[in-house]
Backbone as a chain_set.jsonl record, in Angstrom:
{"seq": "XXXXXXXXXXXXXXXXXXXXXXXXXXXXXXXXXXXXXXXXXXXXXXXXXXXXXXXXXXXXXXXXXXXXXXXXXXXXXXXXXXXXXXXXXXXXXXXXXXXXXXXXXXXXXXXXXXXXXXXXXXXXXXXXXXXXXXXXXXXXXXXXXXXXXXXXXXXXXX", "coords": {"N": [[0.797, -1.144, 0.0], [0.663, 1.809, -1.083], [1.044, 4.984, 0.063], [-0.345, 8.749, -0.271], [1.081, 11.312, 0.181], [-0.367, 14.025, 0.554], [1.564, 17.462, -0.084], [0.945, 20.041, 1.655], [0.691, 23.578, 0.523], [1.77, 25.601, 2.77], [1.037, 28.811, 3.918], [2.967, 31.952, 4.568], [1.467, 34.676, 6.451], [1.391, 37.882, 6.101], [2.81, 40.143, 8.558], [0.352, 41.187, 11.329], [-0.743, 44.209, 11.625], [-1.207, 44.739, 14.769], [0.378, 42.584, 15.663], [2.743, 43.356, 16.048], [4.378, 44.16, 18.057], [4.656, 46.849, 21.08], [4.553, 50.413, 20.296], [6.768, 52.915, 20.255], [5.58, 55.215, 21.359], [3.306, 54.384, 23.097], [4.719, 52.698, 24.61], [6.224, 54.706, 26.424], [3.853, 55.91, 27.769], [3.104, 53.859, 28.824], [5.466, 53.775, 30.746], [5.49, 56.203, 31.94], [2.946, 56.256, 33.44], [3.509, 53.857, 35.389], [5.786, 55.685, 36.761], [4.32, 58.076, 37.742], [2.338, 56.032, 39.549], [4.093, 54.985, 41.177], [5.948, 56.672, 42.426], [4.272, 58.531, 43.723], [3.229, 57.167, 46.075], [5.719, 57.308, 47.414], [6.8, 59.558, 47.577], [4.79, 60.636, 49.313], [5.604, 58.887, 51.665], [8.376, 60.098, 51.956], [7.692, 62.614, 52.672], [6.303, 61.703, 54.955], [8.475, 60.601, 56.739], [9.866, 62.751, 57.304], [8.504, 64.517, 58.879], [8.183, 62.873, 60.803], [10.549, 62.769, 62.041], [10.975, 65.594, 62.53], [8.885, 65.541, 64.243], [9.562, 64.382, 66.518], [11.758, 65.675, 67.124], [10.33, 67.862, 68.02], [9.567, 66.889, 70.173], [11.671, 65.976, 72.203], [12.975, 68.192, 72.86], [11.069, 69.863, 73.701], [10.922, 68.52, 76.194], [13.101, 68.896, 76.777], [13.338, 71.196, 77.663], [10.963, 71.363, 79.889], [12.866, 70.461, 81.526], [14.954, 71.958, 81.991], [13.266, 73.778, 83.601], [13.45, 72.424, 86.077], [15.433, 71.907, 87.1], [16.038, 74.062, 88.421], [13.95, 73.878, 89.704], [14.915, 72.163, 91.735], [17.297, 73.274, 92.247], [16.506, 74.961, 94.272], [15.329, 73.58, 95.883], [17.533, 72.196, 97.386], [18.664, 74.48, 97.995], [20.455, 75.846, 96.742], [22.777, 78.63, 95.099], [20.559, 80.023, 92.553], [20.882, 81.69, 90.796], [23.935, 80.802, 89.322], [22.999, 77.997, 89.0], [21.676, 78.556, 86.773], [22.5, 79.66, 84.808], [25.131, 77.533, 84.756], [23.616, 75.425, 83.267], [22.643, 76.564, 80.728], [23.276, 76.333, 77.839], [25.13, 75.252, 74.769], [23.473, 72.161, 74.018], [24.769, 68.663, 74.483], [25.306, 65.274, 73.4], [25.452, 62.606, 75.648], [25.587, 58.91, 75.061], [25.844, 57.614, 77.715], [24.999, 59.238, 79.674], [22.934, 60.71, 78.525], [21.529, 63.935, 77.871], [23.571, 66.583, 78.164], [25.698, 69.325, 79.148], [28.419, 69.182, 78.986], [29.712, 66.58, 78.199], [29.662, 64.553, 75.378], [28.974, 64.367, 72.181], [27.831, 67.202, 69.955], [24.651, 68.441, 69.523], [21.582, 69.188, 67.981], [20.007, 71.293, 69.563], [19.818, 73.858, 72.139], [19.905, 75.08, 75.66], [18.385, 77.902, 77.368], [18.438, 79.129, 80.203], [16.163, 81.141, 82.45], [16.035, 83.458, 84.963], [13.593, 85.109, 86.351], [13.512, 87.165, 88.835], [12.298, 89.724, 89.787], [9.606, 88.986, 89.142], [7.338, 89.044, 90.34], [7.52, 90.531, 92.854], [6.806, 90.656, 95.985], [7.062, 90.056, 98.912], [5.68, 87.733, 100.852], [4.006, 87.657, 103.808], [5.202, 85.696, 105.281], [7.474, 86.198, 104.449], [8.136, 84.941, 102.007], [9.231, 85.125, 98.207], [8.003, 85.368, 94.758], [9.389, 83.695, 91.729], [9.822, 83.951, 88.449], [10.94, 81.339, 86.417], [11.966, 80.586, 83.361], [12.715, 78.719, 80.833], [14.153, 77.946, 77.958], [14.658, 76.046, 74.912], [15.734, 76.379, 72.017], [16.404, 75.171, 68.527], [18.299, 74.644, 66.324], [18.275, 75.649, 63.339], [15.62, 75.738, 63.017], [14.148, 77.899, 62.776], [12.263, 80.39, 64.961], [10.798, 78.621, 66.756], [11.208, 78.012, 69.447], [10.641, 76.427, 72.343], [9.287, 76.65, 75.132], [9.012, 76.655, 78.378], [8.097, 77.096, 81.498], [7.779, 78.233, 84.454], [7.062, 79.339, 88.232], [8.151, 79.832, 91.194], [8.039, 80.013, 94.625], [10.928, 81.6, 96.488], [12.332, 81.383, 99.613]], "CA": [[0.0, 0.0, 0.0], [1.243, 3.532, -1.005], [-0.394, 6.469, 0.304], [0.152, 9.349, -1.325], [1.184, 12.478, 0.936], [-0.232, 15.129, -0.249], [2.473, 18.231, 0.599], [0.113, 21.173, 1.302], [1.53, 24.908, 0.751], [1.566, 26.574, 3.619], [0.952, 30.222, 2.885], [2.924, 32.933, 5.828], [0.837, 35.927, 5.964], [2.539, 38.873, 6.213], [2.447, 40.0, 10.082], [-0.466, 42.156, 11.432], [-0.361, 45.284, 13.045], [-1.114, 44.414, 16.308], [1.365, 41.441, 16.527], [4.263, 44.162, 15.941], [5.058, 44.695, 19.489], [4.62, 47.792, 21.149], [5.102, 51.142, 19.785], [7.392, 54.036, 20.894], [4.633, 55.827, 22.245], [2.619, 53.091, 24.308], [6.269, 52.523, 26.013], [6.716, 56.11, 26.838], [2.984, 56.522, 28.217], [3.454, 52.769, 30.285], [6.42, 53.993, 31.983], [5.087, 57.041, 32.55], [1.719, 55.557, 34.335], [3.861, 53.416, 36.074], [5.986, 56.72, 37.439], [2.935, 57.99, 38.807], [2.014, 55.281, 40.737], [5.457, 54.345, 42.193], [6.652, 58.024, 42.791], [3.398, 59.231, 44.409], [3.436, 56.476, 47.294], [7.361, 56.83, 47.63], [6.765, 61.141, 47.868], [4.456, 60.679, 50.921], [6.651, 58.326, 52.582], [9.274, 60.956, 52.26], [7.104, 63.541, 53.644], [6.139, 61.265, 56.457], [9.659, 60.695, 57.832], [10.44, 64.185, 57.37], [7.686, 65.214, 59.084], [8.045, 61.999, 61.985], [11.949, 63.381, 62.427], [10.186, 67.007, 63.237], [7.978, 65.716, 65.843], [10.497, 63.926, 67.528], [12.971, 66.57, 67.709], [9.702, 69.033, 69.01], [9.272, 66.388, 71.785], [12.647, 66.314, 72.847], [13.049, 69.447, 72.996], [10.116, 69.961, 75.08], [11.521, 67.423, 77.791], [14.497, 69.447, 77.686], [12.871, 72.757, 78.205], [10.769, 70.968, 81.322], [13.958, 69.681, 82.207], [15.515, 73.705, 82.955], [12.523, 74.427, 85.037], [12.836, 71.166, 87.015], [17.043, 71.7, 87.536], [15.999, 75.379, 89.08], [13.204, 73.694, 91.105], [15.777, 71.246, 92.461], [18.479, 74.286, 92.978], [15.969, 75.619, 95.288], [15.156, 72.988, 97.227], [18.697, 72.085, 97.725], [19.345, 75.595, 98.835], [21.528, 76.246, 96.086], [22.716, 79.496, 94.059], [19.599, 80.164, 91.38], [21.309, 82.207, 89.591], [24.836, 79.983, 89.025], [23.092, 77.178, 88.683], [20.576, 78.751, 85.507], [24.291, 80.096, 84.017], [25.784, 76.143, 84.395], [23.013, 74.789, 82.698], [21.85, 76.99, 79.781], [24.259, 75.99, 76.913], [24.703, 74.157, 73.939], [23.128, 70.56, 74.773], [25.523, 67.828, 73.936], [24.207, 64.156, 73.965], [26.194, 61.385, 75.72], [24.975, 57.415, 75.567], [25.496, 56.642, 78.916], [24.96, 60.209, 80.331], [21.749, 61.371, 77.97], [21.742, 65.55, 77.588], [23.957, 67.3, 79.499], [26.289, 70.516, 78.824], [30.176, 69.005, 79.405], [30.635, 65.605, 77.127], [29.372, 63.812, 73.998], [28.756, 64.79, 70.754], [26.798, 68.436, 69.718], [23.053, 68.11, 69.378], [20.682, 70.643, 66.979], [19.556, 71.736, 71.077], [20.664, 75.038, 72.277], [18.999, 75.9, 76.218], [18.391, 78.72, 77.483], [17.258, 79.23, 81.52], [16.748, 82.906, 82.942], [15.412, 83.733, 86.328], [13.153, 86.854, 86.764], [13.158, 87.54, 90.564], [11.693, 91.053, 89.559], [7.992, 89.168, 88.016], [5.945, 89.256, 91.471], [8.254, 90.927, 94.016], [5.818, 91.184, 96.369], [7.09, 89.048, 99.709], [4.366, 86.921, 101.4], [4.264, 87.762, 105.335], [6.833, 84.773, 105.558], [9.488, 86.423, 103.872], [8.934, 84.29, 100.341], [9.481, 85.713, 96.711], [7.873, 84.026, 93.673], [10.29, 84.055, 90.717], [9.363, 83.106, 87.452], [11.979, 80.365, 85.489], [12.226, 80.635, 81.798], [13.42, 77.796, 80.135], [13.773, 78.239, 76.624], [15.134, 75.528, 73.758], [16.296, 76.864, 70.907], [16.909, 74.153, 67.347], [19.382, 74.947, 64.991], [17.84, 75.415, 61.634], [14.109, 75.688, 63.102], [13.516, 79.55, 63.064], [11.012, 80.921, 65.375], [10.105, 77.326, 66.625], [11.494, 77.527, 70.228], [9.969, 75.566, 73.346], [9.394, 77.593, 75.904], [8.961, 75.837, 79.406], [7.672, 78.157, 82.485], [7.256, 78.02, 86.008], [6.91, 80.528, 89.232], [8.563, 79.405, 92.706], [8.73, 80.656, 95.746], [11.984, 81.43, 97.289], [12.457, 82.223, 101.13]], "C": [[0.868, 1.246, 0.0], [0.253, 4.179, -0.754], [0.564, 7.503, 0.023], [-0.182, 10.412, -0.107], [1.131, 13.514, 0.245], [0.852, 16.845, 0.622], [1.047, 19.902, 0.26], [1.157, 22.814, 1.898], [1.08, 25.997, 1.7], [2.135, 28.065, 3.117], [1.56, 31.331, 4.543], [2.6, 34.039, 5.293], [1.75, 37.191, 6.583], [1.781, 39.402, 8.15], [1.512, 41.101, 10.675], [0.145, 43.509, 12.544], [-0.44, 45.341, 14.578], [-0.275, 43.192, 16.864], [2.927, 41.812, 16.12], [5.107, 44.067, 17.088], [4.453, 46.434, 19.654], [5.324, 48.877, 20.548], [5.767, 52.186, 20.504], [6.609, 54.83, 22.452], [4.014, 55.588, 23.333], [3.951, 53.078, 25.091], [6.325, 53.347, 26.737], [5.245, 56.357, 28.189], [2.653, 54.895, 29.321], [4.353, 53.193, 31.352], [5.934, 55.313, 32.844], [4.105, 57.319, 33.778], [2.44, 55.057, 35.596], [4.793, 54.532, 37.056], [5.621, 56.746, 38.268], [2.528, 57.297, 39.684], [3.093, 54.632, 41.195], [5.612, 55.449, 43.049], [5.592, 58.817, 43.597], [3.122, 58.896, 45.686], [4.841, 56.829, 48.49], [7.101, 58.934, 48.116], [6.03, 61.352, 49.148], [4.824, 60.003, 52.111], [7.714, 59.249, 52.494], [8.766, 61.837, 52.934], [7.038, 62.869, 55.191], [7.353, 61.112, 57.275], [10.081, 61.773, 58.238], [9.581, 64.767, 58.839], [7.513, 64.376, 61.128], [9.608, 62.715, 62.941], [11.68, 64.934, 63.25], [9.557, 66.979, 64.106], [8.406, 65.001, 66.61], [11.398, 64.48, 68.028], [12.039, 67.901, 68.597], [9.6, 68.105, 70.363], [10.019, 66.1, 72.645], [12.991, 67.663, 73.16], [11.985, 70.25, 73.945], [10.259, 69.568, 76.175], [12.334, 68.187, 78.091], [14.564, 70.542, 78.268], [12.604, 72.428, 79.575], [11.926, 70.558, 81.725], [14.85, 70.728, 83.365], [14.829, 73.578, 83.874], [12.626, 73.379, 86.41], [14.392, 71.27, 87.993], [16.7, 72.938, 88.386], [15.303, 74.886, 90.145], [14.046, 73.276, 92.473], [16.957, 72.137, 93.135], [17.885, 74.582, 94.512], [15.785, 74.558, 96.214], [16.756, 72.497, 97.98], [19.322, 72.983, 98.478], [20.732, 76.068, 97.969], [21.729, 77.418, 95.185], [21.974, 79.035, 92.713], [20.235, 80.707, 89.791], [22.773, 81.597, 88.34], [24.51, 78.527, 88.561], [22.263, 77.286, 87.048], [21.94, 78.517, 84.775], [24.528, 78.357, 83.71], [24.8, 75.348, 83.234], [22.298, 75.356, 81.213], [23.466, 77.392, 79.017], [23.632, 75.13, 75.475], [24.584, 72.687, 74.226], [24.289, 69.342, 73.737], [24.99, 66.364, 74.182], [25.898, 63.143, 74.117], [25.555, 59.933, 75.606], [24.915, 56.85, 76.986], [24.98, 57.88, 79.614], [23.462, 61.08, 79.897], [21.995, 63.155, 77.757], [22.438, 65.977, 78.544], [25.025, 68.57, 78.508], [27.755, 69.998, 78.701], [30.141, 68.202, 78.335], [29.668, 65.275, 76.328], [29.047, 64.739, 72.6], [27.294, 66.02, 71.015], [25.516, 67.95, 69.278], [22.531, 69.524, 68.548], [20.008, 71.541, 68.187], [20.053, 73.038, 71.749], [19.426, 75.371, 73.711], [19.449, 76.778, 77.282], [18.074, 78.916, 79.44], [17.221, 80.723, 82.019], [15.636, 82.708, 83.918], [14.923, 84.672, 86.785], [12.747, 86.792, 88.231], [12.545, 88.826, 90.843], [9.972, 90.62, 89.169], [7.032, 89.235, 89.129], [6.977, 89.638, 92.666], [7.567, 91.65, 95.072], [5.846, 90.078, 97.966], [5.456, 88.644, 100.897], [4.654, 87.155, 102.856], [5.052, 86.377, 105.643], [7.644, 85.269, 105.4], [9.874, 86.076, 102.564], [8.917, 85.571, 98.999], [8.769, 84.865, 95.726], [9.052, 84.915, 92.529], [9.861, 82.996, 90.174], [10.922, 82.842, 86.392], [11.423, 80.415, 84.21], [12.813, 79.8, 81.55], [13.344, 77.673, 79.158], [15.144, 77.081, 75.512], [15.112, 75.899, 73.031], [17.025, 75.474, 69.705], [17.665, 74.555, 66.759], [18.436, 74.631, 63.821], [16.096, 75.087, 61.778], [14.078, 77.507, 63.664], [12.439, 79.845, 63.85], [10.47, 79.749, 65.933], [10.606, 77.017, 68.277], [10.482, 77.082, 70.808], [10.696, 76.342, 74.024], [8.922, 76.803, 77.606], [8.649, 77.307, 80.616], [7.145, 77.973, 83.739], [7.26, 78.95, 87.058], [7.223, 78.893, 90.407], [8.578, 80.385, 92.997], [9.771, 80.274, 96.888], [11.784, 82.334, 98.526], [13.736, 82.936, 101.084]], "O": [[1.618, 1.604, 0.908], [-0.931, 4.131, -1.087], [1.792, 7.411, 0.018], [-1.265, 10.473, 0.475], [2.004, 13.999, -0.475], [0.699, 17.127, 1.81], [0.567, 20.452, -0.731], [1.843, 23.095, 2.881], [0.314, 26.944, 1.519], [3.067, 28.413, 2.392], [0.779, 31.473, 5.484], [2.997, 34.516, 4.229], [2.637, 37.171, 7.436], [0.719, 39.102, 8.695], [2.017, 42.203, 10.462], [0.885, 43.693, 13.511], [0.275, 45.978, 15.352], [-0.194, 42.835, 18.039], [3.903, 41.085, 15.938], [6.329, 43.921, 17.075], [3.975, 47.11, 18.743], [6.494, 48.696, 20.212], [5.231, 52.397, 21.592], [6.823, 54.956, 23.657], [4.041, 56.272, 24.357], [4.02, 53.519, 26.239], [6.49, 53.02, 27.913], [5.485, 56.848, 29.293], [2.054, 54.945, 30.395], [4.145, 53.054, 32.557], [5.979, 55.436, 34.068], [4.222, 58.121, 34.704], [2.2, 55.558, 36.694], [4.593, 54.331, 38.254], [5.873, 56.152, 39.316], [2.283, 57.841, 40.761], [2.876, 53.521, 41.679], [5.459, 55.332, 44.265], [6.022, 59.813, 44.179], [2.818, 59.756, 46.513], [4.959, 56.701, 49.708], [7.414, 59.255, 49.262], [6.482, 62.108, 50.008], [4.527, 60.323, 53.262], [8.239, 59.058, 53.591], [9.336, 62.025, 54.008], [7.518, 63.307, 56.237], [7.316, 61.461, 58.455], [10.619, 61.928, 59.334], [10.169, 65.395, 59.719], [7.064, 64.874, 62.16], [9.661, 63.035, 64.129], [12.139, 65.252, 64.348], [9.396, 67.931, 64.87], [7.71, 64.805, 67.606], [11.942, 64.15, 69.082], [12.523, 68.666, 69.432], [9.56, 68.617, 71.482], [9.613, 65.903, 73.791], [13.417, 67.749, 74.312], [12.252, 71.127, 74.767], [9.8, 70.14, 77.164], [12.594, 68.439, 79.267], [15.389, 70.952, 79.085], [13.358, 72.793, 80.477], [11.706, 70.099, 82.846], [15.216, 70.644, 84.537], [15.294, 73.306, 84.981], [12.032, 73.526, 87.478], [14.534, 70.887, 89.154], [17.303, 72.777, 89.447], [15.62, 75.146, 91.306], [13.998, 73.69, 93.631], [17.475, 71.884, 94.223], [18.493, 74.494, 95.579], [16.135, 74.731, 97.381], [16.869, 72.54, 99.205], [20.182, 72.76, 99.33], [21.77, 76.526, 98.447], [20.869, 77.435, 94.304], [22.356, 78.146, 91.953], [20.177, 80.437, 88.591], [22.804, 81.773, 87.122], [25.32, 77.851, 87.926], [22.23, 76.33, 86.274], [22.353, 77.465, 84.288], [24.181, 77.882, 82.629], [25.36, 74.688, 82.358], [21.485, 74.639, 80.631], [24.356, 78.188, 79.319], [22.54, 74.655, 75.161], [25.553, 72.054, 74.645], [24.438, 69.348, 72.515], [24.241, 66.212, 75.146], [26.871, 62.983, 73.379], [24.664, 59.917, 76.455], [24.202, 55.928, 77.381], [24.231, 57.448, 80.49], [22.932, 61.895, 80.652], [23.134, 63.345, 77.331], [22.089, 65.839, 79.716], [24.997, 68.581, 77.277], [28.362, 70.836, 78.033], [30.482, 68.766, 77.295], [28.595, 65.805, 76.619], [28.988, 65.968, 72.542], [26.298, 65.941, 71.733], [25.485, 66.924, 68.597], [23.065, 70.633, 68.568], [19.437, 72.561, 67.799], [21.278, 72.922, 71.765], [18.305, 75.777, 73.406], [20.468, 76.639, 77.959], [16.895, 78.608, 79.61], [18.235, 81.419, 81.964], [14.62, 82.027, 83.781], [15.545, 85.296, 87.644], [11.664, 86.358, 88.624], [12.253, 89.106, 92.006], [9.14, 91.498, 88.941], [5.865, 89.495, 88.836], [7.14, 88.724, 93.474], [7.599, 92.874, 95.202], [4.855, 89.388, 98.205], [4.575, 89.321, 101.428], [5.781, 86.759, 103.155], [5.544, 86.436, 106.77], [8.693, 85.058, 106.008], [10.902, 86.351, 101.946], [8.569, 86.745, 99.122], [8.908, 83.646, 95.827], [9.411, 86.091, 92.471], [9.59, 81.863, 90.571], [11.669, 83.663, 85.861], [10.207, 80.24, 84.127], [13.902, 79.897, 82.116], [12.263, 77.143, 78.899], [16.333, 77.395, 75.455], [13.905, 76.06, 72.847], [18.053, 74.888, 70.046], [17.19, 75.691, 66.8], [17.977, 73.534, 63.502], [15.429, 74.432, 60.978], [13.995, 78.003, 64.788], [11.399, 79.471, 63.308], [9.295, 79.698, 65.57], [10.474, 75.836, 68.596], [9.392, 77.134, 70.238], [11.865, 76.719, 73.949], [7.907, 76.196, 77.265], [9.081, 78.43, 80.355], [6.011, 77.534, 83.927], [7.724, 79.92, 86.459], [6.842, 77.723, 90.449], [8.87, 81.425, 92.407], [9.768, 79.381, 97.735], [11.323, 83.473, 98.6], [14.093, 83.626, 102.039]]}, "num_chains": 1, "name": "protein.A"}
């Protein structure tokens, strides 16, 4: 038995326009889409750290303000010069690791404070003999204009 193979002519059609591949344009306006939705997620995560870094340095900076009025409270009860001890403590803040903020060792901080002692704001002694005097404690940032923390308290000294 022969069988007879017939050879049939396959015909290639020439290739359509849509099975070109993409064109210039479509590329340009994919990547572009895609941009947009990478770069718009990725821009408010930059804001947000920026913005998390800023309210961590206002809330330190607030501790450190309460921190003046709390070193003056402590002068006083100690019985110690008010005025020498505002002076020792209102500097540029330096941060140590084992020591936390203090004025003498570790590395400079963006912190700058301030303490001042008005013994003139109610001079008006109490039939004891006391004084109130109002403590100022004022932080100051480097590179935050107009943005101090201001801390405030009234004692009375005998």
């Amino acid at each position: 038995m022969i069988y007879l193979i017939k050879k049939q002519k396959t015909r290639i059609s020439p290739t359509s326009s849509s099975s070109r591949g993409f064109t210039l344009i479509e590329t340009f306006v994919a990547i572009t889409i895609l941009m947009i939705t990478v770069l718009g997620p990725m821009t408010l995560l930059s804001k947000a750290l920026q913005e998390s870094r800023y309210i961590k340095d206002e809330i330190t900076a607030t501790f450190l303000a309460q921190e003046g009025t709390e070193i003056i409270i402590y002068g006083r009860n100690s019985f110690l010069n008010l005025s020498d001890l505002a002076k020792d403590y209102s500097c540029n803040l330096m941060f140590n690791k084992d020591s936390g903020y203090n004025c003498k060792e570790g590395s400079l901080t963006i912190f700058e404070r301030e303490i001042v002692i008005d013994d003139n704001y109610y001079n008006n002694p109490d039939p004891d003999g006391s004084d109130q005097y109002l403590i100022i404690s004022t932080v100051k940032r480097n590179g935050f204009l107009n943005k101090d923390i201001v801390s405030t308290s009234i004692i009375f000294v005998n």
